[in-house]
N, C-alpha and C positions, 0 to 999 in steps of 0.2 A: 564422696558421700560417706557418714559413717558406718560401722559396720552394724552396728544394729538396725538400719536403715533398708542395709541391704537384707537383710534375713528378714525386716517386716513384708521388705516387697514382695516377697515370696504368696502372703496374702492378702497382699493387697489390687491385685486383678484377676479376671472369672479362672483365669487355667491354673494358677497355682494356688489360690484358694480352693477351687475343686480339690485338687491334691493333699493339699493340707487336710480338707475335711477326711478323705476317703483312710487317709494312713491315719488318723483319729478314730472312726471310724471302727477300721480293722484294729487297732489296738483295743477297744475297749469294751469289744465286740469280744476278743479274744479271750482278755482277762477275765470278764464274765460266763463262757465258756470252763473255762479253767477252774475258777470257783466253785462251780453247781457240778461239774463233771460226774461228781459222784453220786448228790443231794437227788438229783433229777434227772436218771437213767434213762428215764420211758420217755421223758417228754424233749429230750435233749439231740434228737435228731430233727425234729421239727424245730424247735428254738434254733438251729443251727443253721438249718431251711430257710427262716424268716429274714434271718439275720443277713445269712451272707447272700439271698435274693437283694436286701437293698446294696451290698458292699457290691457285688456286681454290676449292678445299674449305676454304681459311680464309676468305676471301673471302666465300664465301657464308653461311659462321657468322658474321661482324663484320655483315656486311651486314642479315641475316634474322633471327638468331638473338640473338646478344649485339651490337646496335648501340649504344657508347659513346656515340652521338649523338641517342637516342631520349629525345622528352620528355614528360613523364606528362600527361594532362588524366582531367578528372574527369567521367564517361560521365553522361548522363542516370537511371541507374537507379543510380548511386552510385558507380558502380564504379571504382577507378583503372586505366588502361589507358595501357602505354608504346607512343608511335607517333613516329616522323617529324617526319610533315607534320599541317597541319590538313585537315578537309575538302574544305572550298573550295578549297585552296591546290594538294590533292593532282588532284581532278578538272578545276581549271582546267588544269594542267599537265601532264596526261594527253590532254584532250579537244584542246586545241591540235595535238596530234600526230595521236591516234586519234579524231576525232568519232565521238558512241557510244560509246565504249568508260569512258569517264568512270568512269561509275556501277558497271559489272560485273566491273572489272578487280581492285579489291582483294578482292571475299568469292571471284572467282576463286581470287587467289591464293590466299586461304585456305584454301580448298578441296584446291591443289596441295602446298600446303606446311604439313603440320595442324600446327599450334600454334607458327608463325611470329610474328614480331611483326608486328601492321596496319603497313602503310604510314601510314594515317590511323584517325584514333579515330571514333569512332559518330559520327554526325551527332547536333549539339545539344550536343558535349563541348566545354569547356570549357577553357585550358590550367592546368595545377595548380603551384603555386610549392610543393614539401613542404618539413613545417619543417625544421628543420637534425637532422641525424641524430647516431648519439651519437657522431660524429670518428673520426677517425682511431685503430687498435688500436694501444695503446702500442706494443708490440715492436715496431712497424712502424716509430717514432720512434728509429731508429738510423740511422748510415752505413751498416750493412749492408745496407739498403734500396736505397742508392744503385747499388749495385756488384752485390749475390747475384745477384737474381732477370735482370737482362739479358745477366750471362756464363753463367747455364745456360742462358736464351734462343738467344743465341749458341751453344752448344754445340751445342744442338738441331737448330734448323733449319741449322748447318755439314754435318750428316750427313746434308741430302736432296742435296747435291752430289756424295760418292761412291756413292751408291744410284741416283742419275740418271744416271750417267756406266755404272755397271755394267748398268742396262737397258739404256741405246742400244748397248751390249756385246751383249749377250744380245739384241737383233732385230736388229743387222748382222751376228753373227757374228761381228765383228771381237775377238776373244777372248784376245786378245794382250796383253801386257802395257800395251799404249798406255794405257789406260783406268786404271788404276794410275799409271802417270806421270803421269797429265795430273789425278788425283787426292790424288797425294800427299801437297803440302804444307796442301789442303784439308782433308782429312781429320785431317792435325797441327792445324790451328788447330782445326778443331772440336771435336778433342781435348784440345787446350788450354784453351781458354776452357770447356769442361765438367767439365774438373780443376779452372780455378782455382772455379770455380762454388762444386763440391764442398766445396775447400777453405774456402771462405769464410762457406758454410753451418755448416759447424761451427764457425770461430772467433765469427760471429753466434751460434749457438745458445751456447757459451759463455760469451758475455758477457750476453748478456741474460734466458736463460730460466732460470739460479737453482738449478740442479740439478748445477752442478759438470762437466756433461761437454761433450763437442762431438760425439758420434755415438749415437743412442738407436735405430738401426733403425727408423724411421718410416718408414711407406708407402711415403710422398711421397719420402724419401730417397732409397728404395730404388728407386724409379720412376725417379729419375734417376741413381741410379747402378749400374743393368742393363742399360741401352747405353754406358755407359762401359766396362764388361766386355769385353761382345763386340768395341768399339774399339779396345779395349788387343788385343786376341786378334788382331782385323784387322792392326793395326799391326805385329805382329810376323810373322804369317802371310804378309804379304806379301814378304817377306824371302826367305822360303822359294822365293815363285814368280818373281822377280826374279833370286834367284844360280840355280835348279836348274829352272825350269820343271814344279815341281812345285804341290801342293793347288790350284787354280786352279777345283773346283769347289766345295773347301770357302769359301774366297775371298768365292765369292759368293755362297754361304748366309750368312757371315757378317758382309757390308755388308748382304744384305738384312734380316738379323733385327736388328741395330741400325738401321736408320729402321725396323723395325715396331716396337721397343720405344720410339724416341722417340714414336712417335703413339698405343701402347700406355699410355706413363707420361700423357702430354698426357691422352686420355683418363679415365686413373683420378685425375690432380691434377681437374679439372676437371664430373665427372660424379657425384661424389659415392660411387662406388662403395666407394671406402677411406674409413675414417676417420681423421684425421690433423689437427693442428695448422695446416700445411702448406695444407691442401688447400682449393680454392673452395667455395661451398657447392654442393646438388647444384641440376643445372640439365636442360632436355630436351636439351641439345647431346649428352647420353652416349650415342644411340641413332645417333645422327648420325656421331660416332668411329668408332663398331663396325661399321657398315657400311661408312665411309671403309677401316678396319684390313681388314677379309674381304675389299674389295676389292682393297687392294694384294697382300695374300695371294694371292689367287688368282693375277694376272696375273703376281707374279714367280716364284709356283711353276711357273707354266704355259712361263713364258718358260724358267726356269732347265734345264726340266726338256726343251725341244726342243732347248736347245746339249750336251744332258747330255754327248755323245759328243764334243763337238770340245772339249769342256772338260777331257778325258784328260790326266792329267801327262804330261811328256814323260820323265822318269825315276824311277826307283823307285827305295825308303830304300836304300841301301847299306851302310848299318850303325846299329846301335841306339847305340854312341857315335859319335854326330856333331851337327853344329850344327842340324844340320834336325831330328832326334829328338826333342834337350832342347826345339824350339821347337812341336814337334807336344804334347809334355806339353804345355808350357807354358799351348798353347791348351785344352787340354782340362781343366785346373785352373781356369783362367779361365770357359769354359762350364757347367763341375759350379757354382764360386760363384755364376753367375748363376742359375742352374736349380734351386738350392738357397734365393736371394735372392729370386726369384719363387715361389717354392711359398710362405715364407714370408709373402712381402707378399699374395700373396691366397689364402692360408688362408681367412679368414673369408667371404670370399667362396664360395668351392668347400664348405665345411660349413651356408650360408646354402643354394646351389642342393639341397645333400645334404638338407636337413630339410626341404624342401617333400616329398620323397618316400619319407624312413625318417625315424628315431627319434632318425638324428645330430642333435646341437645346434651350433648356433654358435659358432665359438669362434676364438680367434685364437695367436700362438705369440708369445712374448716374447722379450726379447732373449740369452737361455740359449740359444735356439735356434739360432741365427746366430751367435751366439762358439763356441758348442760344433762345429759343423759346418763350418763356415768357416773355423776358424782354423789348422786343422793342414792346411788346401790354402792359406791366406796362407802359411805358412812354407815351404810345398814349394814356391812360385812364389819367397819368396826365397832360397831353397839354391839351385834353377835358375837364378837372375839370377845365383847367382855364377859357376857353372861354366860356364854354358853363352859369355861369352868367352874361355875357356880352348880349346874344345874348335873343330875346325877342321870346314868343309865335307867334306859325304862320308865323308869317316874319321877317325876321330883313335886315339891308341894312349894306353893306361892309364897308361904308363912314361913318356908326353909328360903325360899330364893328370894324375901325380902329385907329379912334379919341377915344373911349374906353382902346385901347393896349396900346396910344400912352405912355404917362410917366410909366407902369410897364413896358414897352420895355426899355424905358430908363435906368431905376433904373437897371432891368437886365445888360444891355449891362455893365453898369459903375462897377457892381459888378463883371461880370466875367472881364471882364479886369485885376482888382484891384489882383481876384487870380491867373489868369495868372501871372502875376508879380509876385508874391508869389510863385510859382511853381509848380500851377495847370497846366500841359500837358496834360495828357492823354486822348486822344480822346475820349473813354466810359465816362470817368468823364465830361468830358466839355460838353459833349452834355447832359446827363443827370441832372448834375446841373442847366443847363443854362434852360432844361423846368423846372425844379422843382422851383427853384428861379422865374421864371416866373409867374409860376402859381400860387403860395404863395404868391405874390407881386401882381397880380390882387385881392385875397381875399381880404388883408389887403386894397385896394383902395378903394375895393367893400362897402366895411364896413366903412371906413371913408366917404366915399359920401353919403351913407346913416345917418351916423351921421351927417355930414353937414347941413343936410339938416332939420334934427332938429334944430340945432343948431340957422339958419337964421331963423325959422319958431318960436321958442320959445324961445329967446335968452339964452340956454342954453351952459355951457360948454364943453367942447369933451369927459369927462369921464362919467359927465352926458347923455349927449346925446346918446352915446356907449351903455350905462349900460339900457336906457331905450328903444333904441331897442331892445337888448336882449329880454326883458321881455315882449314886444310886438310883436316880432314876431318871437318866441323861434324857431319853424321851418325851418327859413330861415336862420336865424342866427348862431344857435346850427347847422347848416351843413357847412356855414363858417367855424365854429369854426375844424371840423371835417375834412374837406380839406385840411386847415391849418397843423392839426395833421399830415394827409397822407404826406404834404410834407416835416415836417421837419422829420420823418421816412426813407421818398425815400433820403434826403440826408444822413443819418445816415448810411442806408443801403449801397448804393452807396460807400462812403467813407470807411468803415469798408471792404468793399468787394476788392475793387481796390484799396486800400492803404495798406492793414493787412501784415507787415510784420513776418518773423516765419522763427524760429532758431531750432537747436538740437545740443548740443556739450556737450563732456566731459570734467570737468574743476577738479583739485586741488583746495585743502585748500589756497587762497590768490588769484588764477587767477579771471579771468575776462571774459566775453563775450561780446560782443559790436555785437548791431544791431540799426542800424538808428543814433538816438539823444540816445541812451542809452547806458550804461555799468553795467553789471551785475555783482558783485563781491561774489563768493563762500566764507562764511568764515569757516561755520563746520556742522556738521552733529549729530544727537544725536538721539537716538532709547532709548524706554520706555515702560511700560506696564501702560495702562491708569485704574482708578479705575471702568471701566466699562466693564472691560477684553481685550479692542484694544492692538493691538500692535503696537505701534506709531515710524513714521520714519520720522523725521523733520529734515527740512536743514535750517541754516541760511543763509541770503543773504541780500544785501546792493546796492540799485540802482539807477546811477546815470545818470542826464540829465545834459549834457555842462559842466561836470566838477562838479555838486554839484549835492548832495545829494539830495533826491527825498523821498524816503521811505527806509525803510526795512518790509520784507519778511519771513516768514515762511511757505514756501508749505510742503506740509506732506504727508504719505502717510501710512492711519490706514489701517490695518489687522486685521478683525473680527475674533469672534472666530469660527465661523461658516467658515471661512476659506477666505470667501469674502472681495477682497479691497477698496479701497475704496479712488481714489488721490484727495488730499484737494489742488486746486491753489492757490498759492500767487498771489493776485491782488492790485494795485494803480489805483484807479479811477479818472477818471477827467471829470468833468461834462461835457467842455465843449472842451475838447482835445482828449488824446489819453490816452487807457485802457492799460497796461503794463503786461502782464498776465505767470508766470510762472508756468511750473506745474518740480517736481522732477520723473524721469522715472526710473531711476536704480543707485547704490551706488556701491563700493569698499566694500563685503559685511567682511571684518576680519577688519582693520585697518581704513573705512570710511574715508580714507582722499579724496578721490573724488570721483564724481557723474556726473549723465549727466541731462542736465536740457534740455526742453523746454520750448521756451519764443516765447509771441506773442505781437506785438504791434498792438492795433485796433483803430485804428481812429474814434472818434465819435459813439463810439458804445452808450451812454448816450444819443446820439440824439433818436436813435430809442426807447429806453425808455422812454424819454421826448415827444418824438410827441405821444406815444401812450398812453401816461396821457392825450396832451392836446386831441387825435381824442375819450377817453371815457367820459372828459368832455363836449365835444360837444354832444355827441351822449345821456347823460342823459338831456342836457339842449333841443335839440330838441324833447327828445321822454316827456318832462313836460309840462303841458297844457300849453296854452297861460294865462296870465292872464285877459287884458286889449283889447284884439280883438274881435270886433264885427264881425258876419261874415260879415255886409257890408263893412267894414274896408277892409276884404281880397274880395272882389267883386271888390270892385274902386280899390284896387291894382291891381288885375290878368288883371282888363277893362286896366288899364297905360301902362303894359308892353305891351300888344297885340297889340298897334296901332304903323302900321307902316307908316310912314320909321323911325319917329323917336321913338327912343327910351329914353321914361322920366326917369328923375332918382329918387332911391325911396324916395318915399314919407315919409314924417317929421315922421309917427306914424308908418313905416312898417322897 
């Protein structure tokens, strides 16, 4: 096995991912510590409280529960049993400390801790060498192994640092903005590395699991991406109590319900309760979460709920057009999809508790569910990503926020046109592209008005001007940037999903398949024994657009020796077109002169790859200091936008 191979496996089953997570965990736990040590004197024992309460509670799971380190012997009455230590090994080294205590201290423990793992295995067991198991799970034999699973790690335990900084909030009292400052750019990284997670999950699923997509609504997804929700909502919520000293207790309902949904998702990856591709197998740790989860519950309810009153905004909306407004929807699109996202992911759960006491049956909601419900609040969040930089603090006026629209309406309208002609119909698409293009084409103005405006102020040129906003006001900018990204995604998405067309047919040596602009020609089949023991089943194939030739294809389909398979798609990528994607399903197994193939054509699936480069590039440029901003710089900025009716445009340095 290679060696990278060997180091993924580390997490890739429940004990050494527990592990993985907990030393992530503690390290970043730590660093955040280390940072504020001084910043935040008072509130820096309780932060430390919160923090190492959940490092504990892994702690005691790696340690008792799933120990990576535990090894099997084989009990007198047959049984395999994982322990430790041996014996001897374990009471010598007990008795050395506690005389006495030798012989009573593990069925103690067992007694305290029902269905721990022993310390030591039964006296007279033996250590057990088991044979070699069936290897490693193909899919797991990707680079996506290398990369997925430690940046939603990452993602994860990033979000006990704003949730612990918010407790020692809520028992000092100290209710102030500090505790957001001194969480900030924490809270961006763990938001960061939980986006690129995301992302990366689906370009893995993509490539390896042979069904043409990269997001199928599974459990496990959805587990991890229901605190990314509430994140995004945090993120911009804060915004609100930073310039206006307003939501500040919604604030902290909503760092606390993202770390419950991290150790909520933790939880159902890991206890079996979902069923999923994704998910560990089920284990006793699940009783263990649930009690961990009802207790944080309680404590931050209990906490949240004695600052209730010194949590008071200090000013109320002043008008339903304003920037606080669009961002209070904002939030509240963001909370319906998550709350929409969890009903769905545990359905079957909630119909499983239902049939132990009525007639309901079990049952689960498919992926109709969640595009149906969910998709007309993605588009309302991005019509709100466009306008809501247009519109100012406090007030803004309709006559300022229409002369604003007026040329990205334009450019819109000429564009959809343009694919109409083309032979964009479809109602979901049209409506869909026409906000996404929209809202993209307000950024890009957003951005060059502001360079303009250098530009007269310093006679600088556009690329100049551009590049040194940026650097001055990475905040504002780096979320441009990151808007930008969501929309060339939502077209990617969009297009792949209402355009993907998808075949299945049996063809002979010389036939053909034809779908769309495509012809797919069968030429032969060849079967092999790989020098890594596979059994390889590879078809050639030759595929053509309008008459010419495009590429050729070898999709395969290896048989481990462990018995597991494992189909390799033939794919033609195009950056900026369509993804041509076959996989081989079954063969003429004496003679191989024909086979039946599945083909997918995906429209634009390279977008959504491509927006999700440029929405982690933004997301590092805003979570990097400013260089060059004074804070009176962003003082007489936030003083220009606030004054209404009119709304100035930004300023040469912001």
């Amino acid at each position: 096995m290679p060696t990278y191979l060997r180091v993924t496996a580390l997490w890739g089953g429940q004990a050494g991912s527990l592990l993985f997570w907990t030393w992530l965990l503690a390290t970043f736990i730590s660093a955040a510590m280390l940072r504020n040590w001084k910043a935040e004197r008072n509130m820096m024992p309780y932060v430390i409280g919160a923090s190492a309460g959940t490092l504990l509670f892994f702690l005691l799971l790696v340690a008792f529960w799933e120990n990576p380190f535990a090894r099997y012997w084989q009990a007198p009455n047959g049984e395999v049993v994982a322990a430790l230590f041996s014996q001897n090994n374990l009471l010598a080294s007990i008795s050395g400390v506690f005389s006495g205590w030798g012989e009573r201290l593990p069925g103690m423990l067992g007694i305290v801790f029902g269905g721990i793992q022993p310390l030591a295995p039964p006296e007279g067991s033996f250590l057990l060498t088991p044979a070699d198991g069936q290897g490693l799970n193909p899919l797991l034999r990707h680079p996506g192994m290398i990369i997925h699973p430690p940046m939603l790690y990452i993602g994860f335990v990033g979000f006990v640092v704003p949730y612990s900084f918010a407790i020692g909030a809520l028992a000092t009292g100290e209710v102030s903005d500090s505790w957001i400052r001194a969480t900030r750019r924490w809270t961006l990284v763990a938001w960061l590395f939980l986006s690129l997670g995301l992302i990366l999950g689906g370009w893995w699923a993509y490539d390896v699991l042979g069904w043409g997509g990269y997001w199928a609504w599974d459990p496990v997804e959805n587990a991890a991406f229901m605190p990314w929700l509430t994140g995004t909502a945090f993120l911009h919520s804060v915004l609100i109590q930073e310039k206006r000293g307003m939501l500040k207790r919604w604030n902290m309902v909503l760092v606390i319900s993202t770390y419950l949904l991290v150790i909520l998702g933790t939880f159902a990856t890991r206890s079996g309760i979902v069923s999923s591709v994704h998910s560990f197998a089920r284990s006793a740790i699940g009783p263990l979460f649930f009690i961990f989860l009802a207790g944080a519950l309680v404590i931050s309810v209990a906490l949240l709920v004695n600052r209730w009153e010194a949590l008071k905004s200090e000013h109320e909306l002043d008008s339903l057009l304003s920037r606080e407004s669009l961002f209070m929807v904002n939030n509240f699109l963001f909370v319906s999809i998550m709350i929409t996202v969890g009903i769905g992911t545990y359905w079957p759960v909630f119909t499983e508790l239902l049939s132990t006491v009525s007639d309901v049956e079990k049952s689960s909601l498919g992926a109709a569910f969640y595009n149906q419900t969910t998709g007309p609040m993605f588009f309302a969040l991005i019509l709100i990503m466009g306008i809501a930089p247009l519109v100012a603090w406090k007030r803004a006026s309709f006559k300022r926020l229409g002369s604003s629209i007026l040329w990205p309406t334009l450019v819109t309208v000429v564009v959809m046109v343009v694919l109409a002609v083309f032979g964009v119909r479809n109602p979901l698409a049209l409506v869909g592209l026409t906000i996404s293009i929209w809202a993209g084409t307000i950024t890009l103005f957003e951005y060059y008005r502001g360079a303009q405006a250098r530009m007269r102020a310093h006679d600088e040129n556009v690329f100049v001007a551009m590049w040194t906003l940026l650097g001055r006001n990475r905040r504002r900018y780096g979320g441009y940037m990151i808007h930008l990204g969501v929309v060339i995604m939502a077209i990617g998405i969009l297009a792949s999903s209402v355009y993907q067309l998808e075949t299945q047919q049996p063809v002979s040596a010389g036939q053909t398949i034809t779908i769309g602009d495509y012809v797919l020609e069968y030429e032969t089949l060849e079967r092999y024994v790989a020098t890594d023991g596979r059994a390889v089943t590879q078809a050639q194939v030759n595929v053509f657009r309008n008459g010419r030739e495009v590429g050729h294809m070898v999709p395969r389909i290896d048989n481990y020796p462990s018995g597991q398979p494992m189909s390799i798609p033939g794919k033609i990528m195009s950056p900026l077109g369509d993804d041509f994607y076959v996989l081989l399903v079954s063969w003429e197994q004496l003679s191989l002169s024909s086979a039946t193939f599945k083909v997918y054509v995906n429209p634009l699936v390279n977008w959504v790859w491509g927006g999700g480069f440029v929405f982690i590039i933004g997301t590092l440029i805003a979570a990097w200091p400013n260089l060059n901003t004074a804070p009176s710089t962003e003082r007489r900025m936030d003083q220009t936008v606030v004054q209404p009716p009119r709304r100035a445009a930004p300023a040469a340095g912001d």
